[in-house]
DOGUTOR-681668 format. One record per residue: residue number from 1; residue in one letter; x negated, y negated, z of N, C-alpha, C in turn. Coordinates in steps of 0.1 Angstrom, whole numbers. Each point is the difference from the previous one (the first is absolute). Layout:
N
  seq  type  n_east  n_north   n_up  ca_east  ca_north  ca_up  c_east  c_north   c_up
  NUM     A       X        Y      Z        X         Y      Z       X        Y      Z
...
//
This chain:
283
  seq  type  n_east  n_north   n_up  ca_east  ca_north  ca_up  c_east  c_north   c_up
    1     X     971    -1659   -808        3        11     -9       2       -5    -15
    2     X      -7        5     -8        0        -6    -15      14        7     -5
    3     X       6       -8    -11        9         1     -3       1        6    -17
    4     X      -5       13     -5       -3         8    -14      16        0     -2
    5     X      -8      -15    -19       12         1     -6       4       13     -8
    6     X      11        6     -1        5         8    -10      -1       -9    -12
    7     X      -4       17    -11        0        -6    -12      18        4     -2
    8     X       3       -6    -17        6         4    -11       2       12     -9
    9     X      10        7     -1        2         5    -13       3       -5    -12
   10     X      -3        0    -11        4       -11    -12       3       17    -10
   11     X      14        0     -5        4         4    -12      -4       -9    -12
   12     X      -7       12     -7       -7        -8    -12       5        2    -12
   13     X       5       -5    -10        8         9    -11     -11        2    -10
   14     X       2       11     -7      -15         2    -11       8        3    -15
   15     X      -8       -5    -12        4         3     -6      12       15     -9
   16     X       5        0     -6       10        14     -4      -9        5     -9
   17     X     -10       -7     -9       -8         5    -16      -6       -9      4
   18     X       0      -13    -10       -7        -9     -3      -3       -7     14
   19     X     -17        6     -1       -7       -10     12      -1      -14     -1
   20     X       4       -9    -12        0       -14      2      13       -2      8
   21     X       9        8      1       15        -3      6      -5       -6     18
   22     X     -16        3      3        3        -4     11      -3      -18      2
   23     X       3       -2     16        5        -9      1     -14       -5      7
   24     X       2      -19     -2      -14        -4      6       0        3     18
   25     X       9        2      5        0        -3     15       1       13      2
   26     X       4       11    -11       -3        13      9     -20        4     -3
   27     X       0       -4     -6      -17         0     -5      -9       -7     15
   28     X       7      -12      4       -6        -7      8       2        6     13
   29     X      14        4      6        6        13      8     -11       10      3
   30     X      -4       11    -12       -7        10      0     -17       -6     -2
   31     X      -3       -9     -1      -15        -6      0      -2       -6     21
   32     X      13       -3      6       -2        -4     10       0       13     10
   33     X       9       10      1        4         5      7     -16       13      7
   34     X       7        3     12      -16         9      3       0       12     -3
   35     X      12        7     -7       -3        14     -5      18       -2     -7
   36     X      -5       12     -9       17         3     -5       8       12      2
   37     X       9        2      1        7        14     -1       6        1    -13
   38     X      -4       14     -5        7         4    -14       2       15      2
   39     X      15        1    -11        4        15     -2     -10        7     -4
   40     X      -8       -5    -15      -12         8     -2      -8       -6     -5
   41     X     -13       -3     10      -14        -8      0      -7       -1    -14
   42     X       2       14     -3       -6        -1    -20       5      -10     -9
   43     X      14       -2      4        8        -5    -10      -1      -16      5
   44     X       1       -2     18       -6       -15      0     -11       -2      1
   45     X     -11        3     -2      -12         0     -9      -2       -4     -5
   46     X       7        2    -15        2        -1    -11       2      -13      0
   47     X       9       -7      5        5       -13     -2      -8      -10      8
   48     X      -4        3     11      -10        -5      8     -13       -6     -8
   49     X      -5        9     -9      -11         1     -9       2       -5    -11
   50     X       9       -3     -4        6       -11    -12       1      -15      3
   51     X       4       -2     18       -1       -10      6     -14       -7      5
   52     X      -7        8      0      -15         4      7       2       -9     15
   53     X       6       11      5        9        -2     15      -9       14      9
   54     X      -9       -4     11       -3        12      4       6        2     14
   55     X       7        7      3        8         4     18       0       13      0
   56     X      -5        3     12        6        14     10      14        8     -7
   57     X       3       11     -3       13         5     -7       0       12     14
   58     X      12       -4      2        5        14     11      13        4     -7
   59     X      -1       18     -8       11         0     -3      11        3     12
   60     X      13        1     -6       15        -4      6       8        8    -12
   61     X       1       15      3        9         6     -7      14        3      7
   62     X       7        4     -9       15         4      4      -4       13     16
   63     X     -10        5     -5       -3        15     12     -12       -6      8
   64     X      -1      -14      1       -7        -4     10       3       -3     18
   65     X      -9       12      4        4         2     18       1      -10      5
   66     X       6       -1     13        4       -16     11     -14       -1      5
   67     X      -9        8      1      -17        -4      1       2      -10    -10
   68     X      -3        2    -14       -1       -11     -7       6      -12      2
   69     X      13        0      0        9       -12      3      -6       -6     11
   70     X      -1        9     17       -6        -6      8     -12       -6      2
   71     X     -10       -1    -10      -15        -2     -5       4      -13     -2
   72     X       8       -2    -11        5       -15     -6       2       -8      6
   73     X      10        4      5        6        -8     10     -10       -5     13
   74     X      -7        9      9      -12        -6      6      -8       -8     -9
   75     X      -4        0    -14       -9       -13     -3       4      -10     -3
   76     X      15       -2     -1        7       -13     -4      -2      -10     14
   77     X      10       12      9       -2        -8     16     -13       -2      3
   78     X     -12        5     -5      -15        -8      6       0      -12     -7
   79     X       5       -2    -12        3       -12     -1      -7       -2    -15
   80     X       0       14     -8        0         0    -16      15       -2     -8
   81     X      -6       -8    -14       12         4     -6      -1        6    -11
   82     X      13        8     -2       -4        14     -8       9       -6    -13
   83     X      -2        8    -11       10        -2    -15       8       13      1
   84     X      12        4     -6        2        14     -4       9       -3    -11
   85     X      -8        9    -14        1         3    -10       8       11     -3
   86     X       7       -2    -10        2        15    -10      -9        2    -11
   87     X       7       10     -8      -12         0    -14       6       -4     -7
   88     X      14       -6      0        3       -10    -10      14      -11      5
   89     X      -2       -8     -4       17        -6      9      -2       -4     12
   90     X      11       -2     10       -1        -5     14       2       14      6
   91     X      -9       -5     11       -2         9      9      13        2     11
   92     X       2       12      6       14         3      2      13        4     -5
   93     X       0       -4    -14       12         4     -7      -4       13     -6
   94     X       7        9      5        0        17     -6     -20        0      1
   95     X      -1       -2     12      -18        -1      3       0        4     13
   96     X     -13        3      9        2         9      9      -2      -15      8
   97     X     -10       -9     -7        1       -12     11       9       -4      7
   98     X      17        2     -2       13        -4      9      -5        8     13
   99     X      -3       11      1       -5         4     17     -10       -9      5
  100     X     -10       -5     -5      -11        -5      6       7      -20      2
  101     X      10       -3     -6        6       -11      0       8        3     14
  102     X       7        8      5        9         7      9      -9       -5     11
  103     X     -11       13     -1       -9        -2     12     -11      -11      5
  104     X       2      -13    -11       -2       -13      6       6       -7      7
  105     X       8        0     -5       15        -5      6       7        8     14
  106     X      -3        6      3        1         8     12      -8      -10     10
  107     X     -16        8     -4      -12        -7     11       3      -15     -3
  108     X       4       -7     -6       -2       -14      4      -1       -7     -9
  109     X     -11        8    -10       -3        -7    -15       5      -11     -6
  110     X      -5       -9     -3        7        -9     -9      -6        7    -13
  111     X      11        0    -10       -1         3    -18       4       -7    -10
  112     X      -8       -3     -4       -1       -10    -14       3        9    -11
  113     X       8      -12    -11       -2         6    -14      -5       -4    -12
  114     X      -9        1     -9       -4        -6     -9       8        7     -9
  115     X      14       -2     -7        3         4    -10      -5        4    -16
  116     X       5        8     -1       -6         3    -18      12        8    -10
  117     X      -7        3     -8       12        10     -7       4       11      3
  118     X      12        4     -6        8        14      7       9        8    -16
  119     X      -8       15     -1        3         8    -12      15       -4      0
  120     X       8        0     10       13        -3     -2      10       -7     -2
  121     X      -9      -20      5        6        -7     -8      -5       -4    -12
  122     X      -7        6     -5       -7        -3    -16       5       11     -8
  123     X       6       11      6        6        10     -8      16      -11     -2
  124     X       5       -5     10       16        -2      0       0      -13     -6
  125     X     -13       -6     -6        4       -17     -5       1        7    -16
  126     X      -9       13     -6        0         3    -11       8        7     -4
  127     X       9       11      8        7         3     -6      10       -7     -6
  128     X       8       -9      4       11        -5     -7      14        6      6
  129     X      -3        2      7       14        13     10       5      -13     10
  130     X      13       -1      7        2        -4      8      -5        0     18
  131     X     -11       -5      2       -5        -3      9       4      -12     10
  132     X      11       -3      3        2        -6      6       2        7     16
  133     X       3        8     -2        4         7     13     -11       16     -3
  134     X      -5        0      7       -8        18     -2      -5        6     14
  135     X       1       12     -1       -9         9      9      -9        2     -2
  136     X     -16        5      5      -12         3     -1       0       14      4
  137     X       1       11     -5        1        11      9     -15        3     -1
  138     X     -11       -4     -3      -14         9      0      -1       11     -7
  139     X      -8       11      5       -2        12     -7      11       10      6
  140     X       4        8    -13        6        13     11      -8       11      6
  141     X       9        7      8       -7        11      4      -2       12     -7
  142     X     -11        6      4       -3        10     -7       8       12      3
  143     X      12       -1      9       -1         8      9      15        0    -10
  144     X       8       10     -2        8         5     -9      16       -6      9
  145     X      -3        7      9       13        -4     11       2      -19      2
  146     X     -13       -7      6        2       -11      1       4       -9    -12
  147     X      -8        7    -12        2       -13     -9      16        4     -5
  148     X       2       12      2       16         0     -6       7       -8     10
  149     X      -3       -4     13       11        -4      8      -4      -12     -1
  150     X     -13       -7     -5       -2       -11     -3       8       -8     -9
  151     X      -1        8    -15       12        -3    -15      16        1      9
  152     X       1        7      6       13         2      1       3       -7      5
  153     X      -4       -8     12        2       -11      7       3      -13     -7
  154     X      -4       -1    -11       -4       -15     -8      12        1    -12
  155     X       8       15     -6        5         5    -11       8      -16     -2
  156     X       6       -8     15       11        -7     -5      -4      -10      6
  157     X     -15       -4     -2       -8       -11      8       3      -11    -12
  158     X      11      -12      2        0        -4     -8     -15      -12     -7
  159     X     -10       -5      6      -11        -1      2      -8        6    -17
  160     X      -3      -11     -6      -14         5     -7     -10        7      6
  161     X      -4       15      0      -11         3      5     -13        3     -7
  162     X     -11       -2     11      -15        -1     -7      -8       11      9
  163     X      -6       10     -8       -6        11      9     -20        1     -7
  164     X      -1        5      6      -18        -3     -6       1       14     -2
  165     X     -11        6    -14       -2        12     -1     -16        1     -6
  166     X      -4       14      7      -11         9     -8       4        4    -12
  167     X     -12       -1     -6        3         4    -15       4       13     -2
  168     X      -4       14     15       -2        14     -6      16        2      6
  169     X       6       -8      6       12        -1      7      14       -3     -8
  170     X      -3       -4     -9       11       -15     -9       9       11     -5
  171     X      -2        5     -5        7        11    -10      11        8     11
  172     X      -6        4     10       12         3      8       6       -4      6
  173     X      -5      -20      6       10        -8      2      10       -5     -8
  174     X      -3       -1    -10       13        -2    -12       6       11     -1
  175     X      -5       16      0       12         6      0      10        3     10
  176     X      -5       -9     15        8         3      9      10      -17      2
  177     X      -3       -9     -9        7       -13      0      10        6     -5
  178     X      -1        7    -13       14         3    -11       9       13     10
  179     X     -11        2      7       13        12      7       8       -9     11
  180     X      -9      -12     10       13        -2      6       3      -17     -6
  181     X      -3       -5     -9        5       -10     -5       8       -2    -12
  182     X      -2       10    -10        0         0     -9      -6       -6    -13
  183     X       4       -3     -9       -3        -8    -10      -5      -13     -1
  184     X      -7       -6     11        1       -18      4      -8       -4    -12
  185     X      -4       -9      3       -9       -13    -10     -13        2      8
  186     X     -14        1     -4      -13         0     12     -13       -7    -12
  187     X      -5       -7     12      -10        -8    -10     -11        8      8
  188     X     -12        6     -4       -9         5      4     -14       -7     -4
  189     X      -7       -3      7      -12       -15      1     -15        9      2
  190     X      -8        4     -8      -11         5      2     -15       -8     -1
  191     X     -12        2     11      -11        -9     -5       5      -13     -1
  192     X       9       -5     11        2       -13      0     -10      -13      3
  193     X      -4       -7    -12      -12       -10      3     -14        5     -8
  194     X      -1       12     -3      -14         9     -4       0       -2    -16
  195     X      -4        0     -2        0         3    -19       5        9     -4
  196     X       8       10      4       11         9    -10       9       -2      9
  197     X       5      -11      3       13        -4      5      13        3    -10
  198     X      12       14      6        9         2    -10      12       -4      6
  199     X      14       -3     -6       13        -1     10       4        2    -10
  200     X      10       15      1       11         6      0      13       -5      4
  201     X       9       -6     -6       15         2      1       7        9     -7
  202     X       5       12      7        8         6     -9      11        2     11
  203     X       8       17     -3        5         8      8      -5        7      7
  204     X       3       11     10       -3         8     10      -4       14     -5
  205     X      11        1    -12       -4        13     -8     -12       -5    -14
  206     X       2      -13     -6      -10        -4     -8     -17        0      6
  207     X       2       -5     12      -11         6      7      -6       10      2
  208     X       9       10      7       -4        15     -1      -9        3    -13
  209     X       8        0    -12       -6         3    -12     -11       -3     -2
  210     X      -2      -18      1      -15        -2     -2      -7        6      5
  211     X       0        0     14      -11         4     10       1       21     -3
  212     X       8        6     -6        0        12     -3     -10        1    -11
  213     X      -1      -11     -5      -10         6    -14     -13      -10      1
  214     X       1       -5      8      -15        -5      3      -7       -1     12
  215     X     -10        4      9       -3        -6     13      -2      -12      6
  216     X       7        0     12        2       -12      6     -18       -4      5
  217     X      -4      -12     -6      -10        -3     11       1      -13      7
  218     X      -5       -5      6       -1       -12     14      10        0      7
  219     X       0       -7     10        9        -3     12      14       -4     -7
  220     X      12       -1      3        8         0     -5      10      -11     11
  221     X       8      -11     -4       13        -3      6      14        1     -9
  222     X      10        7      8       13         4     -7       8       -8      5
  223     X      10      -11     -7        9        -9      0      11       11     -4
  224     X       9        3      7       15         6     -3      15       -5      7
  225     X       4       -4    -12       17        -9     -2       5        7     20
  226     X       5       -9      6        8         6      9      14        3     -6
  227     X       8        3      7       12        12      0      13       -7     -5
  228     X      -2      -16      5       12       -11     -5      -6       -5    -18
  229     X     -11       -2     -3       -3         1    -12      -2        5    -11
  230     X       6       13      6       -2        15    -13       8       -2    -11
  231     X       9       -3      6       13        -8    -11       1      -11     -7
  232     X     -11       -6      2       -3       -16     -5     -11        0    -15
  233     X      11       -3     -9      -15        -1    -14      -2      -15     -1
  234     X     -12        2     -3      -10       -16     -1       3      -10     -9
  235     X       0       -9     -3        7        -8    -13     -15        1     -8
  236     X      -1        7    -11      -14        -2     -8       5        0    -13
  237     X      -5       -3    -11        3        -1    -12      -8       13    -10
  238     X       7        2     -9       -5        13     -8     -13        3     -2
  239     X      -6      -16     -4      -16        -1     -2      -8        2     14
  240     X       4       -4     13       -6         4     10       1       10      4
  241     X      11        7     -3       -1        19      0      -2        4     -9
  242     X      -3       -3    -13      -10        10     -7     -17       -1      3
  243     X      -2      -14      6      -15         0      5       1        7     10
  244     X       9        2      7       -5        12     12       3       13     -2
  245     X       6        3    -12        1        15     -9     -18        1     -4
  246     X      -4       -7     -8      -12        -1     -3      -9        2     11
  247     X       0       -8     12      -11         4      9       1       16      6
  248     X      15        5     -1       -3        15      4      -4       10     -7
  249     X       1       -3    -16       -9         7     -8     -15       -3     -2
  250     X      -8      -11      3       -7        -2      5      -8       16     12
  251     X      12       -2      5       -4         8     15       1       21     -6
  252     X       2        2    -14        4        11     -1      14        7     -7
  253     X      10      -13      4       15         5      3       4       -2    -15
  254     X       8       14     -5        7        -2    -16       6      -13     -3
  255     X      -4       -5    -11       10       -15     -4      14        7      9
  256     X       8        9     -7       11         1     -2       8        3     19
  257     X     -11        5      6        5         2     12      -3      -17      6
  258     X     -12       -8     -3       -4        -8      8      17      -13      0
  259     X       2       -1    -12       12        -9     -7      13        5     10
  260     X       2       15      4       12         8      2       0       -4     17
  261     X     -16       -3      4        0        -1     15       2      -19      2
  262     X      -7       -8     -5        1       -11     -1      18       -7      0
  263     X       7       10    -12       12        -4     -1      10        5     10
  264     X      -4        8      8        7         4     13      -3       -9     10
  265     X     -11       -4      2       -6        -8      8       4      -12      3
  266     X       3       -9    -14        7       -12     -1      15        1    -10
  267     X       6        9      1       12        -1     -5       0       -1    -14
  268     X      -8       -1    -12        3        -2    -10       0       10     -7
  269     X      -1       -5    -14        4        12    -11     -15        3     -4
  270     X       0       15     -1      -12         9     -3      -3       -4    -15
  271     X       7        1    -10       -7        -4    -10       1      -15     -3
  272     X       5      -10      7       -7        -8     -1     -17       -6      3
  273     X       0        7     11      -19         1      8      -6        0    -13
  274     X       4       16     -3       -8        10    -11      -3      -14     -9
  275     X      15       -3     -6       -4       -14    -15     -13       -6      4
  276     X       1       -5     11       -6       -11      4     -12        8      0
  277     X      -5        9      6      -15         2      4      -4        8    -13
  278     X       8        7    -10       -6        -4    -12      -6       -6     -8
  279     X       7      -15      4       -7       -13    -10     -11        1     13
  280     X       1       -3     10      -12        -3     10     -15       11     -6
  281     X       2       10     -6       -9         5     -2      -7        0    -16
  282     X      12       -7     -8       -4         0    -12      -8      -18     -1
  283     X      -2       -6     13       -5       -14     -4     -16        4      7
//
């Protein structure tokens, strides 16, 4: 009786923006493997063809039937190995791939990982927030009931938390941070890696404003102070808060409110900022 080896799963990590971000061994990964799984085939494509990498694409959505899963899974155990992709970041985190990771691991599967980058620790090295300790909550729900019992759950999480948002979405996740967190500190990370790469530190209501008077576009990650840190002002000097008074007018925001939110922010005096980011604009 012959003995058909089972293949491999290999998590592949793919770039967040910048397609050079990827890695030589996941290149070599997805050049080896006999077909790939992706959330959406267009978008690994895309990168495939930048690679000039040609394989099999079976997609692997969030609403993909246990036909599908069970498909997969039969070509591994004949003894293919498969890749599975997201459209950006590692596969499985806030990605439908964690089921199809599950259902390896059940039948037998051995699963590999070829690491790559993740929107959420490149959002948490840049903001400048206390990341030593954090939660990842992902996306909220759309669903009015869950995501309130979601925030509610977290109001005294003392935990830095990091949530991923849609751009047509953001506006009403900030207004539902300030209702059950209030006032925190949130660094918001857009187009991370892409060429209009922006990061925001302000407040929760300084936020609101921006994004009130201008539309939000690209994917978005939100860094927000947990519950033990709300109370905590940052040691920064007048000149490093009037440069970040400056970056929120930049974004829209009145000198005079940008200075008034900054100085709450970090404890200082409001017209000191003001002094300061007057000369900053008169050089």
């Amino acid at each position: 009786m012959n003995n058909i080896p089972t293949g491999k799963l290999f998590l592949v990590g793919t770039p967040i923006g910048n397609l050079s971000d990827i890695t030589y061994r996941a290149v070599k990964t997805l050049s080896e493997v006999d077909f790939i799984c992706a959330e959406d085939t267009r978008v690994t494509l895309k990168l495939l063809n930048h690679l000039e990498i040609k394989k099999p694409l079976v997609s692997f959505q969030e609403h993909s039937d246990d036909y599908i899963t069970e498909k997969i899974i039969s070509r591994i155990q004949s003894g293919e190995n498969a890749a599975e992709v997201t459209d950006a970041g590692m596969p499985a985190i806030s990605d439908p791939g964690e089921k199809l990771v599950r259902a390896c691991i059940t039948a037998g599967i051995e699963v590999d990982v070829i690491p790559g980058a993740t929107a959420l620790t490149t959002a948490a090295a840049l903001s400048g927030m206390n990341v030593t300790r954090f939660a990842f909550e992902g996306f909220l729900s759309v669903s009015k009931k869950q995501r309130f019992n979601h925030l509610e759950s977290l109001k005294n999480d003392t935990h830095t938390l990091i949530f991923y948002e849609a751009p047509h979405k953001l506006l009403q996740s900030l207004t539902d941070f300030e209702k059950f967190f209030g006032n925190r500190c949130i660094c918001l990370c857009r187009e991370l890696t892409k060429l209009h790469q922006e990061v925001i530190r302000t407040d929760i209501q300084g936020a609101i404003r921006i994004f009130t008077e201008r539309n939000p576009r690209g994917e978005f990650v939100l860094i927000v102070d947990g519950y033990a840190n709300t109370e905590k002002k940052a040691e920064i000097t007048v000149d490093e808060a009037a440069e970040e008074a400056r970056k929120l007018t930049e974004n829209g925001v009145k000198t005079a409110d940008a200075c008034k939110e900054i100085a709450k922010l970090y404890g200082l005096k409001k017209s000191e900022i003001y002094a300061q980011l007057l000369t900053i604009n008169e050089l």
